[in-house]
MIVEX-76991 format. One record per residue (C-alpha): residue number from 1; x, y, z. Coordinates in Angstrom, 3 decimals. Last residue first. Layout:
BEGIN
PANU     i       east      north         up
PANU   NUM          X          Y          Z
...
***
This chain:
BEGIN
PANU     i       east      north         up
PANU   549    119.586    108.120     76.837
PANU   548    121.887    109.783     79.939
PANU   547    120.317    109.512     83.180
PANU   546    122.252    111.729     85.674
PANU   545    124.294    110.042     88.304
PANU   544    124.020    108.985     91.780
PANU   543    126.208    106.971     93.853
PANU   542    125.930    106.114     97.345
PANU   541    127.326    104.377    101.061
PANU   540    125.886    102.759    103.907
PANU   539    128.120    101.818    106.964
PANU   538    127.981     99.287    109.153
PANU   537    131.666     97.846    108.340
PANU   536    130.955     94.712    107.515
PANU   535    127.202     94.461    107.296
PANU   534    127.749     96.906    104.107
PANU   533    124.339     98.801    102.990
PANU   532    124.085     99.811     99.595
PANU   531    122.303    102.989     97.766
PANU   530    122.550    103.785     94.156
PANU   529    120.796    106.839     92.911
PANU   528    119.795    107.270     89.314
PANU   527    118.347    110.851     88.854
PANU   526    116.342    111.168     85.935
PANU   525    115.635    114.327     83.743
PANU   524    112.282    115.663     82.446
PANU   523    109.239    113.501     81.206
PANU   522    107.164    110.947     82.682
PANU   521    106.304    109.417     79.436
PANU   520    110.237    107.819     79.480
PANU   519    109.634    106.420     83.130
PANU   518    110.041    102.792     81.881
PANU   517    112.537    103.170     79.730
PANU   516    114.591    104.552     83.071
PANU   515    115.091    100.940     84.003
PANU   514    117.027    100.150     81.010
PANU   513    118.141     96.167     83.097
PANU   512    121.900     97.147     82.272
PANU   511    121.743    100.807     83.206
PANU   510    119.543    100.392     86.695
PANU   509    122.094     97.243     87.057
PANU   508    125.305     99.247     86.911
PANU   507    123.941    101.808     88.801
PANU   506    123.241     99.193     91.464
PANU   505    126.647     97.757     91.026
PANU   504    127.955    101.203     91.828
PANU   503    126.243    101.096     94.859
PANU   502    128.412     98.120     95.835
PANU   501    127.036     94.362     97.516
PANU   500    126.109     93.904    100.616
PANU   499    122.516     94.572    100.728
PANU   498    122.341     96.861     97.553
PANU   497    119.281     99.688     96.656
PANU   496    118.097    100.869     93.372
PANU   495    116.879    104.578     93.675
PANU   494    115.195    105.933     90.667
PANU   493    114.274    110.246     91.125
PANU   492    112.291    111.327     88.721
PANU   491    113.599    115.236     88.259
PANU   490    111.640    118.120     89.814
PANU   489    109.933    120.833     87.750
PANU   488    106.629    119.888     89.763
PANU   487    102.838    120.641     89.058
PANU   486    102.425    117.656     87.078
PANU   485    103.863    115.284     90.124
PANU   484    107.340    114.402     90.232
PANU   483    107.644    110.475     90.232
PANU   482    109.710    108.768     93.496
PANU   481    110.839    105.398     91.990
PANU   480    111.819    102.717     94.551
PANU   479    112.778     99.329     93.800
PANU   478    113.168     99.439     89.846
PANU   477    111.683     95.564     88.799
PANU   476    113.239     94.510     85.606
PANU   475    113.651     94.461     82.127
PANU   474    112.662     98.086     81.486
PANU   473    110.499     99.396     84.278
PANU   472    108.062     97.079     86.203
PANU   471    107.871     99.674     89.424
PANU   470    108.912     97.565     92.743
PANU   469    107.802    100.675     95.205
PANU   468    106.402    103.800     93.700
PANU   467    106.074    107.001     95.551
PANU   466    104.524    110.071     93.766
PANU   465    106.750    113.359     94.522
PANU   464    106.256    116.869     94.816
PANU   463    104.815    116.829     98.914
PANU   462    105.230    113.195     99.720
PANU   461    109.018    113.911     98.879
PANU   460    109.585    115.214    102.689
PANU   459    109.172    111.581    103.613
PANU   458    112.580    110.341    102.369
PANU   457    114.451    108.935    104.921
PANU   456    110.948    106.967    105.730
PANU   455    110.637    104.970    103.136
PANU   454    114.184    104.193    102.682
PANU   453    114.581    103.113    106.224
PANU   452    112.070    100.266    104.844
PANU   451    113.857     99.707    101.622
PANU   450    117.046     98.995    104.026
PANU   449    114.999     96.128    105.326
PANU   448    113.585     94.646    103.164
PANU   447    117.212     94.575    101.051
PANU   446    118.152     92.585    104.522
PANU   445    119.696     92.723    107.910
PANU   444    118.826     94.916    109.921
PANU   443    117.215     93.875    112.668
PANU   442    119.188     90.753    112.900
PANU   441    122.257     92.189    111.658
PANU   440    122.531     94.226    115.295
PANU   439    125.204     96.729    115.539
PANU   438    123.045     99.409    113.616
PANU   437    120.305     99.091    115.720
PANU   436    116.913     99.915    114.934
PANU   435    114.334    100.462    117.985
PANU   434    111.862     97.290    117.115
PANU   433    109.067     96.315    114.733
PANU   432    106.435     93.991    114.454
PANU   431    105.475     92.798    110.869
PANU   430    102.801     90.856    109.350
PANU   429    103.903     87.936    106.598
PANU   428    101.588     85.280    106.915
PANU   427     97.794     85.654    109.002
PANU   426     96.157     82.687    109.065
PANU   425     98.274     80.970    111.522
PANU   424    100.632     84.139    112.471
PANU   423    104.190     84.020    110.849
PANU   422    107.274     86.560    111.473
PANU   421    108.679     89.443    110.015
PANU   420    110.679     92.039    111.598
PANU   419    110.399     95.810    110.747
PANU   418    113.269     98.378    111.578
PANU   417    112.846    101.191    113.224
PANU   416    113.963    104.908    113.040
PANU   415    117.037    106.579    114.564
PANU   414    119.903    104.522    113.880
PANU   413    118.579    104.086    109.883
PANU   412    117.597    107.692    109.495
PANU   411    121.094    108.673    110.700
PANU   410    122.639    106.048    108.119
PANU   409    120.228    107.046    105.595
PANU   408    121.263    110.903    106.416
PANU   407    125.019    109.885    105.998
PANU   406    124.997    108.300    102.700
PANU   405    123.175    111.335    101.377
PANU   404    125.731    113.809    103.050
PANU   403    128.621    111.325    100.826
PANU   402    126.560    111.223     97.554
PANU   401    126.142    115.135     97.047
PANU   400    124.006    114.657     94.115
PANU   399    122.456    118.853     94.685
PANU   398    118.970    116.649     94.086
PANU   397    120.146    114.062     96.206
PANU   396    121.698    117.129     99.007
PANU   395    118.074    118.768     98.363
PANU   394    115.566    116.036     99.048
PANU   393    118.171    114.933    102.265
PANU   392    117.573    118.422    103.774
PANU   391    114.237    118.229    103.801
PANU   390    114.694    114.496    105.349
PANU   389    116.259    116.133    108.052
PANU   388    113.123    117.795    108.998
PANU   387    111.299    114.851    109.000
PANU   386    113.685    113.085    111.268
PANU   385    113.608    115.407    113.896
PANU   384    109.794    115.387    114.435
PANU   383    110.829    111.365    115.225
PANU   382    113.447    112.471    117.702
PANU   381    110.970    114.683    119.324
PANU   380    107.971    112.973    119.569
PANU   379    106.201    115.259    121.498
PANU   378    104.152    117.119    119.001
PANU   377    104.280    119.638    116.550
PANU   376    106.666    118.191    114.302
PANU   375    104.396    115.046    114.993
PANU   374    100.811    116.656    114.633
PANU   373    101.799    117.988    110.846
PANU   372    103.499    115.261    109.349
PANU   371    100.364    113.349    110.811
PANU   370     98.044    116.112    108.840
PANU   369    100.306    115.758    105.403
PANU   368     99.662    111.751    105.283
PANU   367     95.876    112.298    105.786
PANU   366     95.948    114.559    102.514
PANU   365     98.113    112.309    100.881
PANU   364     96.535    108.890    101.878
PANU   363     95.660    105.855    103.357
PANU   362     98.096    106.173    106.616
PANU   361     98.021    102.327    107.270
PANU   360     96.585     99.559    109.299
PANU   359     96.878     95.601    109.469
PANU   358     94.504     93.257    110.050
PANU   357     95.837     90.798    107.007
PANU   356     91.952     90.266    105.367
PANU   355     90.168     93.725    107.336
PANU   354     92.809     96.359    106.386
PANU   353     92.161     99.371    107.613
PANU   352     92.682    102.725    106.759
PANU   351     94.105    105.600    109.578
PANU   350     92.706    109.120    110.356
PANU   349     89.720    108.294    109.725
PANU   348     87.878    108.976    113.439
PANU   347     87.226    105.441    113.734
PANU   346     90.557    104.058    112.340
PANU   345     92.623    106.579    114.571
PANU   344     90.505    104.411    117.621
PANU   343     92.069    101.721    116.313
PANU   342     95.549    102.644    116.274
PANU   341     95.224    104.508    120.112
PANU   340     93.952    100.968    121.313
PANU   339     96.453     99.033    119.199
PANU   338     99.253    101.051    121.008
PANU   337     97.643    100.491    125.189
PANU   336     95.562    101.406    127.390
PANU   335     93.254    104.240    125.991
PANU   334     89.786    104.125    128.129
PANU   333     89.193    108.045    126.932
PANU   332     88.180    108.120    123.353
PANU   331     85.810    105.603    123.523
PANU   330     84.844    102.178    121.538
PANU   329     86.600     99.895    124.217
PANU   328     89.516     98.403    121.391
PANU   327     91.145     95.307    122.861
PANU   326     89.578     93.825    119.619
PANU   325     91.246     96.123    117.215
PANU   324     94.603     94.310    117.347
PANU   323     96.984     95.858    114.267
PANU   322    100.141     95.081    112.004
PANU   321    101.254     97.776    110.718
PANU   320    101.278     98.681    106.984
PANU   319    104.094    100.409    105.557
PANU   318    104.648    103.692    103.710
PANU   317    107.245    105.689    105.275
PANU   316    104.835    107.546    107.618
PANU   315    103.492    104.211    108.494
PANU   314    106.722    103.008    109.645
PANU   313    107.607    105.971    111.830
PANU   312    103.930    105.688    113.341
PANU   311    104.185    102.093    114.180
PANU   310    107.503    102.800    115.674
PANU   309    106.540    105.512    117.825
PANU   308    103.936    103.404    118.949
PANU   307    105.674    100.874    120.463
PANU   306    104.698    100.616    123.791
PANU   305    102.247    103.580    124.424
PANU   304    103.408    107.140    124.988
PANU   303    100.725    109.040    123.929
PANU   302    101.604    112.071    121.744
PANU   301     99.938    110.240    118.667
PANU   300     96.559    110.620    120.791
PANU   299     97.047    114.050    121.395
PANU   298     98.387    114.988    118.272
PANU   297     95.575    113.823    115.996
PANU   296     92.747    116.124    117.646
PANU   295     95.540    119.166    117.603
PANU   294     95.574    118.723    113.678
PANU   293     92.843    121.062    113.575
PANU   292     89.176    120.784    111.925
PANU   291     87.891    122.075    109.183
PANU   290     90.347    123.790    107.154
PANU   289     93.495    121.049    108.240
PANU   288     90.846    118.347    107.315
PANU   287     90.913    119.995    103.964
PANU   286     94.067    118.846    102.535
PANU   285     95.262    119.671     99.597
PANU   284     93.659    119.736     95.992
PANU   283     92.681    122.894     93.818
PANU   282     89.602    123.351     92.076
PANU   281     87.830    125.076     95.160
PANU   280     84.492    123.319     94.268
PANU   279     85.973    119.750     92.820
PANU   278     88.681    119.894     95.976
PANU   277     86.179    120.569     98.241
PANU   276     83.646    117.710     96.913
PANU   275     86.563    115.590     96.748
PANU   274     87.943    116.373    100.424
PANU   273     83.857    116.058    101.629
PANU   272     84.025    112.581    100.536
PANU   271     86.816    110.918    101.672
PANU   270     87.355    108.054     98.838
PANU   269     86.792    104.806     99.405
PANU   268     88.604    102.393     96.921
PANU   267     88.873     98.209     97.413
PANU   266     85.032     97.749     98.085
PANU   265     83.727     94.484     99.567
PANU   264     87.031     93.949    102.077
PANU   263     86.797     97.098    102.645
PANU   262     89.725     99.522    101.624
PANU   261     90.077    103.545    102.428
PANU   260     93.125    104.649    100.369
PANU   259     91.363    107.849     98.068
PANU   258     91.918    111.393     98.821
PANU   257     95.265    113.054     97.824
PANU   256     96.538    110.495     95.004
PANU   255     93.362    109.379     93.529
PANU   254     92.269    113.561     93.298
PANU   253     95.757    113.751     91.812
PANU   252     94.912    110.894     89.063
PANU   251     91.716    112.288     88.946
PANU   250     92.461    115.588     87.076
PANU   249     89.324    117.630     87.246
PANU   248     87.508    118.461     84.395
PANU   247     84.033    119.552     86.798
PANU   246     82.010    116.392     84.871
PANU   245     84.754    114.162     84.463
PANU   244     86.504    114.709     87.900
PANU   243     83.150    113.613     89.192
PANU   242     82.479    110.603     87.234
PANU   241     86.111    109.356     88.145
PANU   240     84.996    110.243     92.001
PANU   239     81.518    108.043     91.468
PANU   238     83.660    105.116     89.797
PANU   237     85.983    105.329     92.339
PANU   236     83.611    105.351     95.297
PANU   235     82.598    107.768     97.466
PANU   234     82.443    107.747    101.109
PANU   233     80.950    104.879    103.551
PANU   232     78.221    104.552    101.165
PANU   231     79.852    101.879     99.259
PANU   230     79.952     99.854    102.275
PANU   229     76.464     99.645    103.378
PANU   228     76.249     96.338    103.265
PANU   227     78.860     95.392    105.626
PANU   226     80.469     98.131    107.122
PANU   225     82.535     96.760    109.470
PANU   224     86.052     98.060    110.490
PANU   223     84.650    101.855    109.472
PANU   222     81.744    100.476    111.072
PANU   221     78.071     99.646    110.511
PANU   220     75.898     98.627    113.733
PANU   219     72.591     96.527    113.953
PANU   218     70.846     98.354    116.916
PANU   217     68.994     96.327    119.638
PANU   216     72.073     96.967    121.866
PANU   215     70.943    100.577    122.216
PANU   214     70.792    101.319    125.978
PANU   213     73.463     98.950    126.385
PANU   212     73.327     96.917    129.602
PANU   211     75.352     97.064    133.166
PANU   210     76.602    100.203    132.812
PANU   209     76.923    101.910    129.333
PANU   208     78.525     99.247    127.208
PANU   207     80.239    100.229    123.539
PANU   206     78.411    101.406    120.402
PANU   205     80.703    101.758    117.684
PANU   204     82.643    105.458    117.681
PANU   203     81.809    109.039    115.212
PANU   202     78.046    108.195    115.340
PANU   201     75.161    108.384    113.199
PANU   200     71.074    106.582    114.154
PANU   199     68.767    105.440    111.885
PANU   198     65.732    104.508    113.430
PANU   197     62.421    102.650    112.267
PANU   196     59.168    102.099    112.346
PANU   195     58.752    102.943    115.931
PANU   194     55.600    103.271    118.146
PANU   193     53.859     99.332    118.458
PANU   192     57.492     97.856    118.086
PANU   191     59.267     99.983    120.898
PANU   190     56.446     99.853    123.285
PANU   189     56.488     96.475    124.877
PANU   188     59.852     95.737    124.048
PANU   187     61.369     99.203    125.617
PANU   186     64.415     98.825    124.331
PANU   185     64.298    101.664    121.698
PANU   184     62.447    104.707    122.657
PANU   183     62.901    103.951    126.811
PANU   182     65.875    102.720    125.991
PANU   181     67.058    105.923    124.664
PANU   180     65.686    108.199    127.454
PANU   179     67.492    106.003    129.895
PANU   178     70.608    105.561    128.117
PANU   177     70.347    109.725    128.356
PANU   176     69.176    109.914    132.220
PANU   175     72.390    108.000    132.656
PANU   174     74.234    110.139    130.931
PANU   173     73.215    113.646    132.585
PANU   172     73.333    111.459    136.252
PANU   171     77.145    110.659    135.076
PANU   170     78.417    114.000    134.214
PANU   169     82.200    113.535    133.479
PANU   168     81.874    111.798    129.720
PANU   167     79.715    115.505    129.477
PANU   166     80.988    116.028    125.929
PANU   165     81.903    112.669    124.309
PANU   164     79.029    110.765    125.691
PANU   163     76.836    113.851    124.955
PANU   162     78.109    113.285    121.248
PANU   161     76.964    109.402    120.863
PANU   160     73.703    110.039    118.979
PANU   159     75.816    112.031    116.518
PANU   158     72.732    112.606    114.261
PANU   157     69.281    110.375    115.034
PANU   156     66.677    110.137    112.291
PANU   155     63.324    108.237    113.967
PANU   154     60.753    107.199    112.151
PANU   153     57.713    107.368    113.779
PANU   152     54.493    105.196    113.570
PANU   151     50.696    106.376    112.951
PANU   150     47.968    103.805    114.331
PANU   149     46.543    107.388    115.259
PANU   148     45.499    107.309    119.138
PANU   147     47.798    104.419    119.931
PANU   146     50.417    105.967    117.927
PANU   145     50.396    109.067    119.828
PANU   144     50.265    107.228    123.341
PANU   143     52.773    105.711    122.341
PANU   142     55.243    108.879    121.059
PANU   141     53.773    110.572    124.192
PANU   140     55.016    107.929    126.277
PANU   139     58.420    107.923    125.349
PANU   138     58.580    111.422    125.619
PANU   137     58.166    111.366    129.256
PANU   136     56.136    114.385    130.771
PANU   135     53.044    113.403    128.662
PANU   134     50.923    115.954    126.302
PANU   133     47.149    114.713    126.045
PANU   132     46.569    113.710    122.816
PANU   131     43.408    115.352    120.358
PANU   130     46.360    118.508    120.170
PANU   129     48.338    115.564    117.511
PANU   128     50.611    118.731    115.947
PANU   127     50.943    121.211    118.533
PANU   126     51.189    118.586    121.271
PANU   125     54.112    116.522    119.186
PANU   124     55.949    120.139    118.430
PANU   123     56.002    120.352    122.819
PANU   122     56.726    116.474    123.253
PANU   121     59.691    117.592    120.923
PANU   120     60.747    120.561    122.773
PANU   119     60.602    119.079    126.324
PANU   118     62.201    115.714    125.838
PANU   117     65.201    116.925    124.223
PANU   116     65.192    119.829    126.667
PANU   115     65.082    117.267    129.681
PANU   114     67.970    115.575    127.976
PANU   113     70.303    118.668    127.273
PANU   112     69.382    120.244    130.864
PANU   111     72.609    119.271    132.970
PANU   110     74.503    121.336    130.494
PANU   109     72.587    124.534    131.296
PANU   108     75.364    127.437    130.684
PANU   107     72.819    128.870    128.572
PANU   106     76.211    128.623    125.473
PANU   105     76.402    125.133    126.382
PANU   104     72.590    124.242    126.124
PANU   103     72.258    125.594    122.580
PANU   102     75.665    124.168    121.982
PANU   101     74.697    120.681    123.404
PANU   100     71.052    120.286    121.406
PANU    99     73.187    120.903    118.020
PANU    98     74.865    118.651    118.992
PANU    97     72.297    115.780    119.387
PANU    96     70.995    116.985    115.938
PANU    95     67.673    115.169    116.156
PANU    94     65.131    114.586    113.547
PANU    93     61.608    112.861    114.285
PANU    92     59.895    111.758    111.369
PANU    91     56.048    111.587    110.828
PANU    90     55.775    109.235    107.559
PANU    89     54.929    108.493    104.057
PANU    88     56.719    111.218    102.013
PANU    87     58.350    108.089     99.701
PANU    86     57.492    104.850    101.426
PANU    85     55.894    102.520     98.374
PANU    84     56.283    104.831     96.030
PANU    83     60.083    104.200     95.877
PANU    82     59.810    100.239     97.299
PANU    81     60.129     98.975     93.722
PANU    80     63.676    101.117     93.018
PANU    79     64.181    103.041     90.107
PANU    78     63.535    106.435     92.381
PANU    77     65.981    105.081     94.527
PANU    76     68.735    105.798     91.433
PANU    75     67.998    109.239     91.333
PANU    74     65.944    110.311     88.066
PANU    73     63.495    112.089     90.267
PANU    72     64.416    112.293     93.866
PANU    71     63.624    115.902     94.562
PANU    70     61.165    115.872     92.494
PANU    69     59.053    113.694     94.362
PANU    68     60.050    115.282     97.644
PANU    67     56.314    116.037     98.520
PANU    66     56.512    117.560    102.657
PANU    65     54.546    116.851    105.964
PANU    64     55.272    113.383    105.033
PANU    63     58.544    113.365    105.881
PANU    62     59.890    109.705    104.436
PANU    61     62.463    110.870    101.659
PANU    60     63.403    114.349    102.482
PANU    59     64.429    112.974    106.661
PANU    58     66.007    110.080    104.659
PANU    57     68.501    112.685    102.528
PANU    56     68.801    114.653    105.605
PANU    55     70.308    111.864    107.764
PANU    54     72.182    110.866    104.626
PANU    53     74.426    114.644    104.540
PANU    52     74.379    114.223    108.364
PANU    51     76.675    111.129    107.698
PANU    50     78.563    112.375    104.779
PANU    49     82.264    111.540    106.184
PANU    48     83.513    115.010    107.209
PANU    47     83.940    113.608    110.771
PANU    46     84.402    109.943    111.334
PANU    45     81.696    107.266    110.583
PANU    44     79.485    105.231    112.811
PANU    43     76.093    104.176    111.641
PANU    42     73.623    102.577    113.937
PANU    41     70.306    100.700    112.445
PANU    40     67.405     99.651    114.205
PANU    39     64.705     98.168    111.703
PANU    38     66.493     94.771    111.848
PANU    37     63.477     92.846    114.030
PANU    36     61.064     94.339    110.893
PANU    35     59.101     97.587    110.482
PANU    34     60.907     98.977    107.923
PANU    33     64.227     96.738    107.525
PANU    32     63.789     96.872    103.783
PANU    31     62.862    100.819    102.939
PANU    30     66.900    100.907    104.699
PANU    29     68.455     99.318    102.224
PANU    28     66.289    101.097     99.571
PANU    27     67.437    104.559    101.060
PANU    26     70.787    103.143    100.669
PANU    25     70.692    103.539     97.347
PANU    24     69.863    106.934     97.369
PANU    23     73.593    107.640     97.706
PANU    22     73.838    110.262     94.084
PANU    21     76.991    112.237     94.268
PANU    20     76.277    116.153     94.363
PANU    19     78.482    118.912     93.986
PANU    18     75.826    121.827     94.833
PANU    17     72.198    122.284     94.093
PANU    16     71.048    118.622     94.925
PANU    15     72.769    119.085     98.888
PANU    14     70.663    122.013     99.382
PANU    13     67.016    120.602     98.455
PANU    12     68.040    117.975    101.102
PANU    11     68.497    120.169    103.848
PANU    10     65.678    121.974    102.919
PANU     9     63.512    118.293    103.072
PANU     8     61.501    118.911    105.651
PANU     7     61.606    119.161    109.483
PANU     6     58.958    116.677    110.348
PANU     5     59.037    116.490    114.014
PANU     4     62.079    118.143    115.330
PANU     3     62.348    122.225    114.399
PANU     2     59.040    121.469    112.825
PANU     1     56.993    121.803    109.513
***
């Protein structure tokens, strides 16, 4: 057993004692592209998504200098026909790309990473094949390996892409890279006779390094395209509610802070080290903030591209925003403009996407709390601003001071955007937004509208409250409904909003239509808060009362 070649299945033998959601699956997926023209496969996920959780599930699986038998039993590839077939079957090759840069980084040899790539495996190669002569170029010893024993590798590649992100300055260090790599992988007249397979991890999709991709061969699996191997983006809902069944964990909070990633295969992705943190801590929140500072999210937020303020205001509040990922150059430095900084948030999982209307959203809680977070603390002042007002707007609706409630939408509304709808062929109903403007009907102009500024006026309740927008209560639609959570001795708070028309009409109708019979199993008190916009004068006015049954 190796450091590279053969490493085990420790790794693996960890992962079954803890929280543990079964992904063998994929093992099967990848069992069918052994040895064929799809044997290449590149998976990009963010941080904290379970990729070097599968690399070591596949290093257990094919190392045969190891028996994982038992390791697998009752797992659902052990069901599978190609189980036997593969298990413990071949020499695999296991690099941690950044684990190669620290070692190198703390030397002070940077300009070493690929030489020592090449050095230390050709080195466990010798050691274990002595009958081969060791070669300079660890291409060649991998073929002239095979040749000798008919043997072929698997290779297990971890952040492949990490030197690109670390030494993006050092172009001879990244050139010799693509050229190590397509030596292993391009090489046509090598590749097949020496390679079984590869499964390589990434944080970004493969983009163009100089005039021809060292790993173009590769089929690639997104967070925009994940194909077939979907469901093991992060868990499912089915595997979470199995979860908060077995620990007695409430799922309709673990739904709340973690789930919101959509495919257009799978509807609910869950982030999969928050659950398994949340299950082992028993206590939900958001664990991106423990593992990795907001200051990632802030720079790219901080940019000042054309309209991204907006975007960010309306996400915050809710909405999804329209989005171009094509422009996209898969790295973190060649930003040029808004949908370049949105999609590259979709990569590291910051943001959800939307593959049917190509739009993009905040997808949950936890990520919800970590913008909050990078905008107080960032540059955009006026935007930082408004969440802190909307602390004060909680407590002057809870305190029912109608007149400072009135005035905080109207200084949300002046300060935020508004969204304007128009048609795309194929694509109905996206929004693009503009700096509101209370003087100007047509940004402003409808129930749409004012729900909108809604969303955002009252951020601060993402932290006791559930949003609901159009909840079927009574005889009617209620248009906004923010739900305390368990934890919470707040009231429900039912807002009805007016376009035109009085707030005390939109008491009138939350009484008339019984809107609060449809929040009786919530519990606690109801505040019913009417709020109408008047084109007339500009102003927005409100009424709130206690629910009386």
């Amino acid at each position: 057993m190796g450091s590279y070649l053969n490493v085990g299945n420790a790794g693996f033998e960890s992962m079954r004692k803890g929280v543990y959601v079964d992904k063998t699956g994929m093992i099967s997926f990848i069992n069918s592209t052994l040895g064929t023209m799809d044997k290449l496969t590149c998976v990009s996920r963010p941080r904290r998504f379970g990729k070097s959780f599968a690399a070591k599930m596949l290093c257990a699986y094919y190392d045969k200098g190891c028996d994982s038998r038992k390791l697998f039993e009752g797992l659902e590839i052990s069901k599978d026909e190609s189980f036997e077939t593969y298990l413990n079957q071949y020499d695999v090759i296991y690099l941690d790309i950044t684990g190669f840069i620290s070692r190198a980084f703390i030397k002070k040899e940077m300009q070493n990473v690929v030489a020592n790539i090449q050095d230390e495996v050709i080195k466990e190669l010798a050691e274990a094949y002595p009958e081969v002569e060791p070669q300079k170029d660890l291409p060649e010893m991998l073929y002239q390996v095979s040749q000798a024993t008919g043997q072929k590798f698997i290779f297990i590649i971890d952040e492949w892409d990490a030197l690109f992100r670390e030494a993006k300055d050092d172009k001879y260090l990244l050139d010799s890279y693509v050229q190590l790599l397509r030596g292993l992988f391009k090489d046509s007249g090598k590749t097949d006779k020496m390679i079984e397979a590869a499964y390589m991890t990434g944080i970004l999709p493969i983009k163009r390094y100089g005039s021809q991709s060292a790993v173009s061969d590769f089929r690639e699996y997104t967070m925009l395209t994940p194909r077939r191997l979907v469901e093991y983006v992060g868990f499912t809902e089915p595997e979470v509610m199995g979860l908060c069944e077995k620990y007695d964990v409430d799922f309709s909070e673990m739904k709340h802070w973690y789930d919101g990633y959509s495919f257009s295969r799978l509807k609910s992705v869950y982030n999969p080290n928050s659950v398994i943190e949340a299950v082992k801590n028993d206590e939900f929140g958001s664990y991106w903030a423990r593992t990795e500072t907001y200051e990632s999210l802030k720079i790219y937020i901080d940019l000042d591209e054309d309209g991204l303020k907006e975007a960010i205001v309306q996400m915050l509040g809710g909405a999804h925003v329209p989005v171009d990922t094509d422009t996209f150059q898969n790295d973190m430095t060649n930003i040029k403009r808004k949908d370049d900084v949105l999609t590259l948030l979709i990569h590291l999982g910051y943001l959800a996407y939307d593959s049917v209307k190509k739009t993009t959203y905040i997808p949950n809680e936890e990520v919800k709390q970590e913008f909050v977070r990078a905008v107080v603390a960032g540059r955009h002042t006026e935007v930082a601003k408004l969440i802190q007002s909307s602390d004060n707007l909680l407590r002057q609706t809870l305190a029912m001071e109608e007149e400072a409630v009135a005035a905080a939408i109207e200084e949300a509304h002046k300060a935020g955007v508004t969204p304007l709808f128009y048609t795309h062929p194929g694509i109905p109903h996206l929004m693009r937004f503009a700096p509101a403007d209370s003087s100007s009907p047509s940004r402003y102009n409808n129930e749409e509208s004012l729900r909108s500024t809604i969303r955002f006026a009252y951020i601060s309740c993402v932290d006791e409250f559930i949003k609901i927008e159009e909840l079927p209560s009574g005889h009617g639609y209620a248009d906004v409904v923010f739900v305390p959570k368990k934890a919470s001795s707040m009231p429900v708070i039912l807002i009805e909003l007016k376009w035109n028309k009085t707030n005390e009409g939109a008491i009138e109708q939350i009484k008339n239509r019984d809107y609060p019979h449809g929040l009786k199993d919530y519990g606690g008190d109801i505040l019913m808060v009417g709020i109408s916009y008047d084109e007339k004068s500009k102003k927005h006015t409100c009424k709130i009362e206690k629910y009386s049954a």
